[in-house]
Structures are given as structure tokens and as C-alpha cells.
C-alpha positions as CSV (number, residue, x, y, z in Angstrom):
1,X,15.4,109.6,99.1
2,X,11.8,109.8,100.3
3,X,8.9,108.8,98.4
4,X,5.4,110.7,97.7
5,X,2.8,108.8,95.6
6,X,-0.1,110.6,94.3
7,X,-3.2,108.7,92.6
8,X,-4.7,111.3,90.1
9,X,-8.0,109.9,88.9
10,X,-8.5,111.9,85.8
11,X,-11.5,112.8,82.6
12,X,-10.0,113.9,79.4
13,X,-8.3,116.6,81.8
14,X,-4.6,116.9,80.4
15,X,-4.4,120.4,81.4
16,X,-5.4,120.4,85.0
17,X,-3.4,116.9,85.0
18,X,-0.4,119.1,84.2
19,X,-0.5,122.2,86.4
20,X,-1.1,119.1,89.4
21,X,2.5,117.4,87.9
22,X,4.5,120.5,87.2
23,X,3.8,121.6,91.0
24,X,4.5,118.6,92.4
25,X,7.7,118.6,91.3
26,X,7.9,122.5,91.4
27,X,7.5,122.9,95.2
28,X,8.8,119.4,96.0
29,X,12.5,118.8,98.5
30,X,15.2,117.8,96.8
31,X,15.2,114.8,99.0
32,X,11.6,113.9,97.7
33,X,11.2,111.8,94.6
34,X,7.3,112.2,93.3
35,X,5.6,109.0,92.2
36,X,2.5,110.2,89.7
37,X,-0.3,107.5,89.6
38,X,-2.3,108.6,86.6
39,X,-6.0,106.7,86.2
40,X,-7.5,107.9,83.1
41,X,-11.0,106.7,83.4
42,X,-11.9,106.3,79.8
43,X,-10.7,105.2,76.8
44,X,-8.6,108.6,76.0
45,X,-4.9,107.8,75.7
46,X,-4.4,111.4,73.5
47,X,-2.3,113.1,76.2
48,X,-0.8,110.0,77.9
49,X,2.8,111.0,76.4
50,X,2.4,114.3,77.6
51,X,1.9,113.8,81.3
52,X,4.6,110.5,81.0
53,X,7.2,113.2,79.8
54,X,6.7,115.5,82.6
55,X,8.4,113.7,85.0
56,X,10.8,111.3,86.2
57,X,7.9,108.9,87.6
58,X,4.6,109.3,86.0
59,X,2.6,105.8,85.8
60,X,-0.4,106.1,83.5
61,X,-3.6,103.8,84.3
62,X,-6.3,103.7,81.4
63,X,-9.6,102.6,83.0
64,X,-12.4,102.0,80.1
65,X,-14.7,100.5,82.1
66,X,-15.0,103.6,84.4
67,X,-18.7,104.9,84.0
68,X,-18.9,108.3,81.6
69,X,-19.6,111.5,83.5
70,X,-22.9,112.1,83.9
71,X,-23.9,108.6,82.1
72,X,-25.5,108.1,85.0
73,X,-26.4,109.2,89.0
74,X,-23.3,109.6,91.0
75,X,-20.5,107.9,88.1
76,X,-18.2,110.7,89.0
77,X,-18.2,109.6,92.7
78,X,-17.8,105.5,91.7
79,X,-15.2,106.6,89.0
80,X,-12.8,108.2,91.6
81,X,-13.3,105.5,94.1
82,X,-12.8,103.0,90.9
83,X,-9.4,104.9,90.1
84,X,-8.2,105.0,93.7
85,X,-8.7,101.3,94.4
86,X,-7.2,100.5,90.6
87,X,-4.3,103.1,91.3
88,X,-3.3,101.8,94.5
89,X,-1.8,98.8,92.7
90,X,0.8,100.7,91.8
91,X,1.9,102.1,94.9
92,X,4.9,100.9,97.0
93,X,4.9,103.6,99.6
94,X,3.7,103.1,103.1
95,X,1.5,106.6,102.9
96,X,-0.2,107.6,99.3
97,X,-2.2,111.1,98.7
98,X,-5.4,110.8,97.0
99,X,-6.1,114.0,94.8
100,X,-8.5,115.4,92.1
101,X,-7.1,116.3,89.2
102,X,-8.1,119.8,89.7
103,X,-5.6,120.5,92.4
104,X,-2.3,122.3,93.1
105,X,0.5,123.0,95.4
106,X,1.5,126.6,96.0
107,X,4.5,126.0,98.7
108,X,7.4,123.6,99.3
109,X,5.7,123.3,103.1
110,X,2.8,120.8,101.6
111,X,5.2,118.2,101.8
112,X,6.9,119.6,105.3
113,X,3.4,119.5,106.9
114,X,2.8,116.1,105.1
115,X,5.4,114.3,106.6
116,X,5.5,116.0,110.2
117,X,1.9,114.9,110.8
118,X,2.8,111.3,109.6
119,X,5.6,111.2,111.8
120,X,3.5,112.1,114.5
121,X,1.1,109.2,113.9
122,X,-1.8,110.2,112.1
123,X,-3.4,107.8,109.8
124,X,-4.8,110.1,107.7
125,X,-4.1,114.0,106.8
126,X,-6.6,115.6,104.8
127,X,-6.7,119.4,103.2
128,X,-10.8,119.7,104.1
129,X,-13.3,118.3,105.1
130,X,-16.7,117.8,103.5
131,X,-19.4,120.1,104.9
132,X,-22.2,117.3,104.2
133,X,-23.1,113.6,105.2
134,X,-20.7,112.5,107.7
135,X,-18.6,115.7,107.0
136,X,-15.5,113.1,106.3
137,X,-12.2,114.1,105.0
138,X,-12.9,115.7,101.3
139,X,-11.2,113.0,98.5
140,X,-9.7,116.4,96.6
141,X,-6.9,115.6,98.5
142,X,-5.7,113.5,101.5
143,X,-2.5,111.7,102.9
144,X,-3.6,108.0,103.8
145,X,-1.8,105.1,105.0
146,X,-1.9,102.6,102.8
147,X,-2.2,99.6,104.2
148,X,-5.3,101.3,106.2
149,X,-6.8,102.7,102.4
150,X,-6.7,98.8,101.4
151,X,-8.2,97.3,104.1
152,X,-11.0,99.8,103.7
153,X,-14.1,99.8,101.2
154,X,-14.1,103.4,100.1
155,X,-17.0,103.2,97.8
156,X,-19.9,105.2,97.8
157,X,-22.8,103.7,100.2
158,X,-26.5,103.8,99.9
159,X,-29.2,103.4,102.0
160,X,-32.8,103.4,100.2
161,X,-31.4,104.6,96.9
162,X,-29.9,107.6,98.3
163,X,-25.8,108.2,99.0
164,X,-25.2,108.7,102.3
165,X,-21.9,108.5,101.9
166,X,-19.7,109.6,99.1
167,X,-16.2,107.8,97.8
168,X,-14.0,107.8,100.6
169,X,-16.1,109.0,103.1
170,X,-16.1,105.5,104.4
171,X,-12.9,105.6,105.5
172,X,-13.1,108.4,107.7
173,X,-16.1,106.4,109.3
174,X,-13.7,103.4,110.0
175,X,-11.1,105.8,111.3
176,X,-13.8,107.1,114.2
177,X,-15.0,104.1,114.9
178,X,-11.9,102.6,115.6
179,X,-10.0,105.4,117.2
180,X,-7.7,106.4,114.8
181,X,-6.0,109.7,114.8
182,X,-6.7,111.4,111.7
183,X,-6.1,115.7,111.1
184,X,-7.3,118.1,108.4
185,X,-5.5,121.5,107.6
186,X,-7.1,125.2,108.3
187,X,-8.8,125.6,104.9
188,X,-10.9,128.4,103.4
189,X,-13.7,125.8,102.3
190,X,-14.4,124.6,106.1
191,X,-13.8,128.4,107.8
192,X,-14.1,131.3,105.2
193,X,-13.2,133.7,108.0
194,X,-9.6,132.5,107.1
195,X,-9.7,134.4,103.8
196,X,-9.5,138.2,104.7
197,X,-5.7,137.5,106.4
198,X,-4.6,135.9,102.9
199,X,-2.4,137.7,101.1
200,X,-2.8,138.6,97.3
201,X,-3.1,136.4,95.0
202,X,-4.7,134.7,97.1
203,X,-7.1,136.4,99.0
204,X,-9.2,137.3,96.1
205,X,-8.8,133.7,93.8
206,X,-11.7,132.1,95.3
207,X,-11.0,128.7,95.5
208,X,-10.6,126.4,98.2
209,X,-7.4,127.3,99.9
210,X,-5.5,124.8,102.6
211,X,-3.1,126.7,104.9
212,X,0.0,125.6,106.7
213,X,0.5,126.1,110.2
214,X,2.5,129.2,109.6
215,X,-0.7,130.2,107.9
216,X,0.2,130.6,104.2
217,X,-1.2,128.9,101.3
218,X,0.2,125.4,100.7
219,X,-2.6,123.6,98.6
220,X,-5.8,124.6,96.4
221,X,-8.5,123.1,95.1
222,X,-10.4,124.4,92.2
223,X,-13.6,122.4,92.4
224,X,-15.9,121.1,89.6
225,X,-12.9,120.7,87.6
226,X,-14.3,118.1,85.0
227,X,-17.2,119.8,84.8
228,X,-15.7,122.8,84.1
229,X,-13.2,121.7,81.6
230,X,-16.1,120.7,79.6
231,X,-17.9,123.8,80.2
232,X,-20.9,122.0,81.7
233,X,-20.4,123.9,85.0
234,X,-22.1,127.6,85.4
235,X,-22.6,129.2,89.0
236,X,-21.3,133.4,89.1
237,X,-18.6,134.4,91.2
238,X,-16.5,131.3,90.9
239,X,-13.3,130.3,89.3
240,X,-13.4,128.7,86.1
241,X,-10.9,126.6,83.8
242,X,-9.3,129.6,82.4
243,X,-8.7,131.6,85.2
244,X,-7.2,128.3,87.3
245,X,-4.3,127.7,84.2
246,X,-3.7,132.0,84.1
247,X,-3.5,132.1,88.3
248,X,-0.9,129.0,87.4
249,X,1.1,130.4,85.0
250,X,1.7,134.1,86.5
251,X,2.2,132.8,89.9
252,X,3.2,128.7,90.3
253,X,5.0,127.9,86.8
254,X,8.0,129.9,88.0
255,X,8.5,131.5,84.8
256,X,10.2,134.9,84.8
């Protein structure tokens, strides 16, 4: 049996914390057993049970001392990098993936791709890169090697008050400077051209969409999804808490 951990820092998100689990397992080999690392950062233990019951090996972290959202500059950024380095106390695998909470898998080949690329030696496999700072491999979701995320500070750094680089943007920095082979997916966020061979659904559900090397949709990333579960988020044309649970249950839940 092969392992997959997954630390899911997470905001009085149940929902999104629960299309994340339930495609996990959904899409995941039978020779795969999942490993959910759940870091609530706050105080809010209301849905702990519920994401505990949805699989064999959920692990649920409360982290009270993670700053509020918006309680201050940047406390969503030192919250996720607070969660990672508190989650990856519970990890036992020799590779972990790092994910938002407001992420999914749409394809059993997520985990084929995964492992392929980690056979082949890269040190860390990420669904996108970040168009801004250092454009380093995006947190939403990357496949690191353990031992290398420990070793590393992946906290948000500053340079005359302003962030120059985000939470986990650091490591891709150590990984360049040090020569270590690192790979990022075709994604719709990094090359929108990508889009118009998609095939419905998902041409036309504009999130960010991570392809496999066949070209179909493995992975998506919603984006904002805190922000938008507490309806603080408003930009047109964009995909919003409700629509991200509907596009789930017609299309990933494998109901009939």
C-alpha cells in the first residue's frame, strides 16, 4: 500500500474541506491509502466529526493561535505557512502535498502523474506556478519531499515592510539555488491558451485547471476560497462558492 499525505490548512471551511476529502478518496488507486492532515486555524471544532468520518485517515489539527483573516496584513499567508509547518508533524511519508482547502481532483491520473515525477527524481511537483514575485510554485497545491519541506523556512519574507515573497515561495528559491529538479503541470492559470481544447465541463468553469500529460483535467483550484465562503470576495466573471459545490456534485460526487 502506498501512502499520500495531504496537509489542508483550513478557515471555518467544512464544505470545501469536504469536496477536497471525498475526491481524494473518489479518484484515488486502490493501492493508495490517503492520509488527510486537517489544520483548522481557529478555535472552530464545529465540523471536526464531519471531516474525521469521511475517511479512513483524517487527522484534525486545531490551531488557535493562527492570526484571524484579515485581522491583519498578510495573516492568510502566515496562517497557511503556520498550518503547513504545524501539519507536517504528523506526516510519516517521504513526499507530502500541500493544498488549499479550496481544491479538487477530477481524475484518478493526479496520483499517476504524482508518483511518476517522484520516481523520476523531482523534489518538488507543483499544479502552477505563481505569476508574481519569484513566480515560485503556487502553495494551492504541490507534491514536496519532506525531508526538503523541513529543512526549509517557508514563511513569508519581507524586505522594507513589503512581502517579497509569499508562504512557500521560499522553497522554490532554495530549490534554484541549489539545483534541485523541481516540475509544475500545464495549467490554465500559467497558459490560458490551454482552455479552448478543454472539454465541457470544463472548458467554460473558469477556474484554475491543472492538466495531465494526456491533457485532461486532473486538478482545480477555485481560488479565494475563504474569502468567498464568507462572501467577502466580489470580482464578475468568476466562480463562486456555490457554483464550485454544484460543478462537484453533478460532475465529481459520482452520484447517478
Amino acid at each position: 500500500m502506498r501512502k499520500f499525505s495531504v496537509i489542508v490548512p483550513t478557515y471555518h471551511t467544512p464544505a470545501l474541506a469536504q469536496v477536497l476529502i471525498a475526491t481524494f478518496d473518489r479518484f484515488r488507486p486502490s493501492d493508495v491509502q490517503n492520509h488527510f492532515i486537517i489544520v483548522e486555524n481557529s478555535d472552530d471544532q464545529s465540523y471536526r466529526d464531519l471531516l474525521v468520518s469521511m475517511s479512513e485517515n483524517v487527522t484534525w489539527v486545531q490551531n488557535p493561535d493562527a492570526p484571524a483573516f484579515g485581522s491583519r496584513s498578510n495573516s492568510g499567508s502566515f496562517a497557511n505557512g503556520m498550518a503547513i509547518n504545524i501539519g507536517l508533524d504528523y506526516v510519516d511519508d517521504d513526499y507530502v502535498f500541500i493544498a488549499h482547502c479550496d481544491v479538487c481532483l477530477t481524475s484518478g491520473s493526479f496520483f499517476t502523474e504524482m508518483f511518476g515525477r517522484r520516481d523520476e527524481g523531482h523534489m518538488v511537483i507543483g499544479t502552477s506556478f505563481d505569476n508574481t514575485r519569484i513566480n515560485a510554485l503556487h502553495q494551492s497545491g504541490f507534491y514536496v519531499n519532506t525531508e526538503l519541506l523541513r529543512s526549509c523556512d517557508i514563511m513569508p519574507v519581507f524586505e522594507g515592510g513589503e512581502m517579497v515573497q509569499d508562504v512557500g515561495d521560499p522553497l522554490t528559491a532554495h530549490c534554484r539555488e541549489n539545483n534541485l529538479p523541481i516540475s509544475c503541470y500545464r495549467n490554465t492559470f500559467n497558459d490560458e491558451s490551454l482552455v479552448a481544447a478543454l472539454p465541457e465541463p470544463y472548458r467554460s468553469f473558469h477556474v484554475d485547471r491543472c492538466l495531465d500529460s494526456s491533457g485532461d483535467v486532473m486538478f482545480m483550484h477555485l481560488g479565494r476560497g475563504v474569502s468567498k465562503t464568507a462572501g467577502l470576495y466580489s470580482k464578475p466573471n468568476r466562480v463562486y462558492f456555490p457554483q464550485w459545490c454544484e460543478f462537484y456534485n453533478q460532475h465529481l460526487s459520482g452520484a447517478q
